[in-house]
GUKEKOL-229561 format. One line per 10 residues: number of its first residue (from 1); for each residue x, y, z of C-alpha. Coordinates in steps of 0.02 Angstrom, whole numbers, plus 50000, padded with zeros to 5 digits. Example, Ala and Ser with C-alpha at 12.3 -4.5 7.8 and 13.67 -1.06 7.14 Angstrom:
1	50615/49775/50390; 50684/49947/50357 $
end
This chain:
1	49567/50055/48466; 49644/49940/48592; 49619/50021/48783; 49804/50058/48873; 49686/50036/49034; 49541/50035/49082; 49503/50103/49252; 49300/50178/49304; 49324/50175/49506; 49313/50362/49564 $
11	49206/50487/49526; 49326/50589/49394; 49358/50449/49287; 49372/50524/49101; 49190/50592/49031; 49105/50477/49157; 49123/50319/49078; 49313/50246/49113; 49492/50305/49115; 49578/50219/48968 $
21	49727/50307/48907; 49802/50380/49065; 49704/50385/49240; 49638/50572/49277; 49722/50525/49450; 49902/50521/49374; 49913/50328/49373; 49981/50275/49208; 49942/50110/49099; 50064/50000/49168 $
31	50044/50052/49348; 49846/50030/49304; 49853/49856/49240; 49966/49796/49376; 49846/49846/49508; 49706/49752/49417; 49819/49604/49432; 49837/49627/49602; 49641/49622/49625; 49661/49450/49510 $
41	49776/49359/49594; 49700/49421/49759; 49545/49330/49712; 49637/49181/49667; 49709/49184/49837; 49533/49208/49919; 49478/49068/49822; 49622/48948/49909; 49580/49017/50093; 49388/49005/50046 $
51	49430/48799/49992; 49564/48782/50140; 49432/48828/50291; 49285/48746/50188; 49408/48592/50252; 49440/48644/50417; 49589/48697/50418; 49651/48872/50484; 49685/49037/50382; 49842/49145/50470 $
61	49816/49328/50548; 49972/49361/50420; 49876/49316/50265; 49717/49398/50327; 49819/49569/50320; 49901/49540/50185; 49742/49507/50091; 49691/49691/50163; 49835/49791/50131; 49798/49731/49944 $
71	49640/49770/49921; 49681/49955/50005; 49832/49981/49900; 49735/49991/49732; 49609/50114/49816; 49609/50267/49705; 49780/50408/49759; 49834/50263/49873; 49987/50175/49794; 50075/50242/49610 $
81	50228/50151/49647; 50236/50008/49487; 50366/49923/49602; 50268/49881/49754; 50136/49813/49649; 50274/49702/49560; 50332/49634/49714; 50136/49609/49791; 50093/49519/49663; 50261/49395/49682 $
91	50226/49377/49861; 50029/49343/49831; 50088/49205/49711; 50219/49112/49829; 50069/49148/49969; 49944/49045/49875; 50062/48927/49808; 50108/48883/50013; 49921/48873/50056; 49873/48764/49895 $
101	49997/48622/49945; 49878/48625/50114; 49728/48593/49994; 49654/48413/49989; 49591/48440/49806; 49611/48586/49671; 49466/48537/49589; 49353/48676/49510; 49477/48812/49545; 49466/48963/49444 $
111	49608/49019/49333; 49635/49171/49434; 49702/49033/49556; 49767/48909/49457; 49871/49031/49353; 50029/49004/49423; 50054/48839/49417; 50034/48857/49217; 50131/48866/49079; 50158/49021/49023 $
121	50108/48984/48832; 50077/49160/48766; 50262/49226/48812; 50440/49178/48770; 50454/49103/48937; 50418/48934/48974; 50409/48844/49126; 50307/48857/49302; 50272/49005/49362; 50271/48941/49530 $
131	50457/48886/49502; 50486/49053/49437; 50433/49163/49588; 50543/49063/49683; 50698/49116/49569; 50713/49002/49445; 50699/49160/49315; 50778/49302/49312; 50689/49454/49402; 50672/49549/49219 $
141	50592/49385/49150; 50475/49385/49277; 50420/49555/49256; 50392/49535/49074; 50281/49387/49122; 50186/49503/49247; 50160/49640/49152; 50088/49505/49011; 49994/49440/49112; 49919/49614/49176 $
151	49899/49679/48991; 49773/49516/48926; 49593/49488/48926; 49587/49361/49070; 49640/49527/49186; 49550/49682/49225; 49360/49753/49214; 49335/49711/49032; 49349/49521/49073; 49174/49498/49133 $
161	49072/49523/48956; 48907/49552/49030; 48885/49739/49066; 48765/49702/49221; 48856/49578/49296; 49011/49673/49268; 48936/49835/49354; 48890/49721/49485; 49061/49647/49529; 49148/49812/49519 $
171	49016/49900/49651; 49046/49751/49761; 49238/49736/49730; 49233/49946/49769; 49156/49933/49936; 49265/49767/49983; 49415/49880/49951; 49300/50019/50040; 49298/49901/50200; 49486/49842/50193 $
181	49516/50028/50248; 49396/50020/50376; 49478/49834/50422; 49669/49904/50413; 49652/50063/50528; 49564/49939/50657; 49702/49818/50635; 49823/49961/50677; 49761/49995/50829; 49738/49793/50887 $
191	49570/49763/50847; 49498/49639/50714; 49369/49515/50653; 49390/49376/50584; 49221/49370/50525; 49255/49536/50413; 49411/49425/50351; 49307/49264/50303; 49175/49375/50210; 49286/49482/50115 $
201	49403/49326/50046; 49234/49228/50031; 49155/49362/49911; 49312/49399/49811; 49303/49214/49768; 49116/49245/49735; 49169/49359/49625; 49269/49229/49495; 49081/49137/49508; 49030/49144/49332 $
211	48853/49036/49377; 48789/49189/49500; 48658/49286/49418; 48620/49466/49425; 48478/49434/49566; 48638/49323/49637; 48751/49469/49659; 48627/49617/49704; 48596/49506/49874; 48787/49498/49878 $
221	48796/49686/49855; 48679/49700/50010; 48775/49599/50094; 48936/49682/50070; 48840/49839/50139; 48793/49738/50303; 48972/49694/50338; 49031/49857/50290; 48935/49922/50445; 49003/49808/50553 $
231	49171/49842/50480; 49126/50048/50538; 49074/49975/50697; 49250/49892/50731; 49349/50028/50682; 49243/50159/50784; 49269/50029/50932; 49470/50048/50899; 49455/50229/50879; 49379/50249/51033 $
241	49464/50128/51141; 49630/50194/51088; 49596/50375/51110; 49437/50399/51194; 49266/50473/51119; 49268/50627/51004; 49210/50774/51106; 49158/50948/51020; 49315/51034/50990; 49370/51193/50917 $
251	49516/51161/50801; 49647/51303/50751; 49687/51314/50582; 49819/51450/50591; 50006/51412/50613; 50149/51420/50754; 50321/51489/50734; 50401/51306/50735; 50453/51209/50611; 50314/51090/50559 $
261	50273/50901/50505; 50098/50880/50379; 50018/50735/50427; 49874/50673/50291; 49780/50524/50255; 49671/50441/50409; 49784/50310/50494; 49767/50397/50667; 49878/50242/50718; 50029/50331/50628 $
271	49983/50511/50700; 50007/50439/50869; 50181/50359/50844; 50235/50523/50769; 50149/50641/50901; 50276/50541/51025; 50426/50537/50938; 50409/50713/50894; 50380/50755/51080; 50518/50884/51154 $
281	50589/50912/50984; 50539/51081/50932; 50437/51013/50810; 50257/51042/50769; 50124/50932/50697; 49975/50981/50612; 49837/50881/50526; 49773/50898/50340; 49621/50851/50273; 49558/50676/50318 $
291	49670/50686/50475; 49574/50844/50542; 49460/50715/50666; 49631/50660/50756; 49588/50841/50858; 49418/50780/50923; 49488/50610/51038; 49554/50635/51198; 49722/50568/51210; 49769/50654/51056 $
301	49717/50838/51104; 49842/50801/51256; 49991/50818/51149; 50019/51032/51137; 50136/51022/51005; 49983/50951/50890; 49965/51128/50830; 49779/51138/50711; 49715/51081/50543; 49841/51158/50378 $
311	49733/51174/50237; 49585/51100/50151; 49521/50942/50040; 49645/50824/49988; 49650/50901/49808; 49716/51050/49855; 49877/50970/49929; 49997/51049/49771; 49979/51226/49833; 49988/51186/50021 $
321	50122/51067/50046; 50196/51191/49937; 50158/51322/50050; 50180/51219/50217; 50367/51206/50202; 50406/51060/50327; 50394/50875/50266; 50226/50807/50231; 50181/50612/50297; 50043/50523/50197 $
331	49962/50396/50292; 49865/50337/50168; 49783/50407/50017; 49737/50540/49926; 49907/50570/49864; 49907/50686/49717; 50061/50669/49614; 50193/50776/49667; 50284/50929/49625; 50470/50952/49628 $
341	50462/51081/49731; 50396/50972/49897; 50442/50780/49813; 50594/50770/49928; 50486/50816/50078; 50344/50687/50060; 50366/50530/50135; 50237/50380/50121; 50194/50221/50237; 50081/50070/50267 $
351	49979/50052/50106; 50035/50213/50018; 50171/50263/49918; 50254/50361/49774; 50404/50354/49645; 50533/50437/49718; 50479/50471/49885; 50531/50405/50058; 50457/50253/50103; 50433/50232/50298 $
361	50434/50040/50348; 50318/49954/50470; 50193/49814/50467; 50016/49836/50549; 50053/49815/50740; 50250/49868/50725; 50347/50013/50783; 50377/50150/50642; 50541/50251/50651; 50485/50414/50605 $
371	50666/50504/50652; 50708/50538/50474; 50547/50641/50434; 50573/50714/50627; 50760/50778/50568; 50709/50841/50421; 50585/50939/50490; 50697/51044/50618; 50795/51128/50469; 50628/51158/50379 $
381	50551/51332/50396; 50376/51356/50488; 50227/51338/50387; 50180/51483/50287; 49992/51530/50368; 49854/51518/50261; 49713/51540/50355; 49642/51609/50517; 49536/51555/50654; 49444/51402/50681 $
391	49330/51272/50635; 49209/51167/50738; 49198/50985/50758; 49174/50815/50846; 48990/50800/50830; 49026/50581/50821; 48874/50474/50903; 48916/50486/51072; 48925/50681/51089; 48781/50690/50974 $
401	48695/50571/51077; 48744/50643/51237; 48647/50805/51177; 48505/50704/51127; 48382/50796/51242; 48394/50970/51157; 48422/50902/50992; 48250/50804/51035; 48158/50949/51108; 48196/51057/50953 $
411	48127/50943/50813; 47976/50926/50941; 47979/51146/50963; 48006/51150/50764; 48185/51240/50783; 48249/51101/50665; 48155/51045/50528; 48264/50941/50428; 48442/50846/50465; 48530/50849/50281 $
421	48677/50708/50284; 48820/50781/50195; 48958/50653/50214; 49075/50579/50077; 49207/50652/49992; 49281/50817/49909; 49347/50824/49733; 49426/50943/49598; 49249/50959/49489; 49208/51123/49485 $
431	49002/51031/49489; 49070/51001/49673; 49044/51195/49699; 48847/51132/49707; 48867/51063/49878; 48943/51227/49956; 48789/51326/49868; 48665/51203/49938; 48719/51208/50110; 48714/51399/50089 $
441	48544/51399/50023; 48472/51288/50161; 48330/51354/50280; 48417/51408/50447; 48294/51281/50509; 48409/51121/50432; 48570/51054/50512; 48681/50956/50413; 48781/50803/50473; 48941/50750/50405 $
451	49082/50655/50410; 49229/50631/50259; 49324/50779/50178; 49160/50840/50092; 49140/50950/50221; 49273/51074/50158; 49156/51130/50054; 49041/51210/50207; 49158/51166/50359; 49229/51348/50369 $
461	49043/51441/50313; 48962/51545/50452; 48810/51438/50449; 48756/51485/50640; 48686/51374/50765; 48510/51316/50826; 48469/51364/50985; 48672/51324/51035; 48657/51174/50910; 48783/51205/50780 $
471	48714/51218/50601; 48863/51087/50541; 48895/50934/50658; 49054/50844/50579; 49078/50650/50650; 49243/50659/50566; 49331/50544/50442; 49236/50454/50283; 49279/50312/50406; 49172/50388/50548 $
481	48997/50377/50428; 48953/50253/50569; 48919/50379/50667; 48771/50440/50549; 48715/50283/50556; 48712/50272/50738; 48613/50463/50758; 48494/50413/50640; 48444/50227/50707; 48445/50326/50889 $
491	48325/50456/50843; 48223/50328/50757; 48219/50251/50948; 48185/50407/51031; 48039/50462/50916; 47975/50288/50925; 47957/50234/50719; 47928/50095/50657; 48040/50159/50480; 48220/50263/50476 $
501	48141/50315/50324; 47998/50410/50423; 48137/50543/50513; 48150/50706/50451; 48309/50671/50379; 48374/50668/50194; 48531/50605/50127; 48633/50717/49970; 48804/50629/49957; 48949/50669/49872 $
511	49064/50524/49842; 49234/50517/49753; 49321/50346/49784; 49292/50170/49874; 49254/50203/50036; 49116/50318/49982; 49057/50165/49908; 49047/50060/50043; 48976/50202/50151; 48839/50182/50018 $
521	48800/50011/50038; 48814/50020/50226; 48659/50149/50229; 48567/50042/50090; 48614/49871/50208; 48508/49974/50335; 48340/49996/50218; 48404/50187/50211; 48294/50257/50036; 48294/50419/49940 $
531	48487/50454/49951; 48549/50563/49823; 48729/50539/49755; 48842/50669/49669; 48914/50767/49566; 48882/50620/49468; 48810/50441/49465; 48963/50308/49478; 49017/50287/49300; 49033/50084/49344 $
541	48839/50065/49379; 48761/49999/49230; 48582/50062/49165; 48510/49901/49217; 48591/49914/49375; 48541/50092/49408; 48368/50059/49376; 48382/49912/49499; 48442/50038/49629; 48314/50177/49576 $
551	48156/50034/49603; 48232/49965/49783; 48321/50112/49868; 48255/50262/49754; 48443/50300/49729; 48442/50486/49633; 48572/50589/49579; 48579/50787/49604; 48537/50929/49473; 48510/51095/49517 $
561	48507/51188/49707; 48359/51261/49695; 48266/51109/49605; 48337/50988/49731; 48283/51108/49890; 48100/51067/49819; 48118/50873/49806; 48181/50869/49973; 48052/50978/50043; 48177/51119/50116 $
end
């Protein structure tokens, strides 16, 4: 049977192996195929500014975003709109068809680049393809072309034969689209590298490479984990120098008696523009999942009318947008599809969007106009309340750090025993109701330290504190894992070892989409060993590859609570 798609990027792709008739996510064939030849032609592209500054000559800011926004558009619940993908991949064309004429020689391109200056010879269409993006067909011949193109062999995961190197490619193409969010949300706030830039085009043209070899691509793979630090460390450099350092805060999560705006996703960029516009309105903003950090910096607590946290994990986003009753701003992703009930209340910008929802314009450094979603808003009732009370957080490297001393003198008294890093990402699985069980079940002796929305599964559990050290310190976002990082290669300083690997601190994971991925490889950049990754192993690692993993890093995945207290000695 011939696959409609084939899609194995997130963690709920169908029985754990790839999504091929209709993405668990709610993406559908088409949609699926054209973001697979957005990935294609983007590594055609990377392959032309790869050749152009292997000749000296200069790559633009403009195309170094544009390569970004890309990559972050096809990251799982980011983008389901078939049309913006149309258009990307017409403007990604006429991009690389500008910067080829710059080339001295197109010798030993791949066809991923060369493609559109070909003849089109398996469609009714004749002609060049670079002619035709620049109107010399009709817009519906051009699609048909496309969406040709997107459907055959040449496009897609299937096109690499070789299972390993396949599995290979996709873990490094999942944490390059892992670190374009990192890149994007830096970019947002005026901060960028164009050393991040130069690797990522460099290794998507690696990735067209048909003479690298499996040993070949597992350096690449650590590699891509090396840069995905730094990319952590840029965008926790934007973070902070934009709104200051997270300090421990205790964030509301009941509701006002104002009208409300939702704001979800994690561009903290887009929270600020709208905290201002919304100023002296009478209207209220509150966060929602991955946004719940934006209460932890500085200049963002100053603004009163930023109300508290609505809700949970992205997932559950049906019933409380539902519930929430005000419009509902994605940022970013995870966008579940829709119901009726709220459609006409979400609104989208930068890299995400939807079908039939409001699109709000603005490029990465530009001015949005959020008076649309503002009006809307005032004739909305409040937010129905859900919860009560509050939650704790803010516990990112520099307020961890900054309590160093106590945290120090109890692993020296024995108070804590064990740190247990908790970070990645939430999901629908009912498995997922293992990670809420195991923090439970820990010793009172253990604290765990996270950061991503995988700690709505504990976040709001009355786990206690340790002599005044809370039982659960959150660093924030998926994006904020640096922060782990950081903690961990300080307290290997302070206890003076000579291995990260030798502090008493273990590493049970949950992951869901890209950025999980690239968290991964940032910890295995660092030598970190012995993580285990759940509810299940990534569906895109082959058994070749695994068993690669399992010799260097000891990479594990989870089974039971109680069996997996005993391997980690809790």
């Amino acid at each position: 049977m011939t696959n409609l798609m084939y899609c194995m990027q997130c963690q709920e792709t169908a029985g754990n192996k790839a999504c091929t008739k209709m993405g668990v996510c709610g993406k559908n064939p088409d949609l699926a195929n054209m973001q697979d030849l957005l990935i294609y032609v983007t590594k055609g592209l990377s392959q032309v500014t790869t050749r152009l500054r292997s000749e000296g000559k200069p790559v633009s800011e403009e195309v170094n975003h544009f390569v970004t926004v890309s990559l972050f558009a096809t990251i799982t619940n980011a983008n389901f709109d078939e049309e913006f993908f149309f258009h990307r991949v017409k403007d990604t064309l006429a991009m690389k068809n500008n910067l080829m004429e710059q080339l001295e020689s197109t010798e030993g391109l791949s066809d991923a680049a060369l493609w559109d200056t070909e003849k089109s010879k398996s469609s009714s269409f004749f002609g060049n393809l670079k002619n035709m993006v620049f109107g010399n067909y009709s817009g519906k011949e051009v699609d048909a072309i496309l969406k040709e193109k997107a459907e055959s062999k040449e496009v897609g995961v299937l096109a690499t034969e070789d299972e390993d190197i396949r599995s290979l490619r996709e873990l490094i193409t999942y944490g390059i689209k892992g670190l374009s969010a990192y890149i994007k949300h830096a970019n947002a706030l005026g901060q960028d590298s164009e050393a991040l830039h130069i690797f990522m085009q460099e290794t998507l043209a690696k990735l067209l490479d048909d003479s690298l070899s499996v040993d070949d691509l597992v350096a690449l793979t650590l590699e891509t984990g090396k840069f995905g630090v730094d990319g952590m460390a840029l965008l926790d450099t934007a973070n902070t120098t934009a709104y200051g350092n997270p300090e421990i805060t205790h964030v509301n999560i009941g509701v006002g008696k104002r009208p409300g705006i939702l704001v979800s996703g994690h561009d903290l960029s887009d929270l600020e523009q709208l905290l201002i516009q919304t100023e002296g309105t009478g209207v209220d903003v509150y966060t929602h999942s991955e946004m719940l950090p934006a209460h932890y910096y500085p200049k963002l607590k100053q603004f009163s009318h930023l109300v508290g946290n609505y809700g949970n994990a992205w997932w559950k986003q049906k019933e409380e947008f539902e519930s929430f009753n005000g419009p509902i701003l994605m940022t970013t992703n995870c966008i579940v599809p829709p119901k009726d009930s709220y459609k006409d209340r979400l609104y989208t910008t930068g890299a995400a969007g939807y079908p039939g929802c409001k699109h709000i314009a603005g490029e990465i450094g530009e001015k949005k106009d959020f008076s649309e979603i503002i009006e809307q808003a005032k004739h909305c009732a409040a937010p129905a309340e859900i919860e009560q009370g509050e939650i704790l957080g803010g516990f990112a490297h520099n307020q961890v750090l900054a309590l160093a001393d106590s945290i120090v003198d109890a692993v020296k008294s024995g108070a804590i025993k064990k740190f247990v890093v908790m970070a990645g990402c939430d999901g629908r699985a009912k498995s997922r109701n293992y990670y809420t069980d195991f923090a439970k079940a820990l010793p009172k002796d253990a604290v765990i330290l996270t950061a991503g929305c995988a700690k709505y599964k504990y976040n709001k559990l009355d786990l206690g504190d340790i002599g005044g050290i809370p039982r659960v310190l959150d660093a924030g976002q998926c994006n904020d894992s640096y922060s782990l990082a950081v903690i961990a290669m300080k307290l290997k300083e302070v206890f003076r070892l000579n291995d990260i690997n030798e502090l008493p601190i273990v590493y049970n994971i949950a992951w869901y989409e890209q950025k999980a991925v690239i968290v991964l490889l940032a910890l295995l950049s660092l030598g970190v060993k012995d993580i285990h990754l759940g509810p299940t192993l990534p569906a895109f690692l082959s058994p070749n590859v695994v068993k690669v993993l399992v010799d260097m890093f000891h990479i594990a995945g989870i089974g039971s609570v109680e069996d997996d207290l005993k391997k980690f000695g809790l």
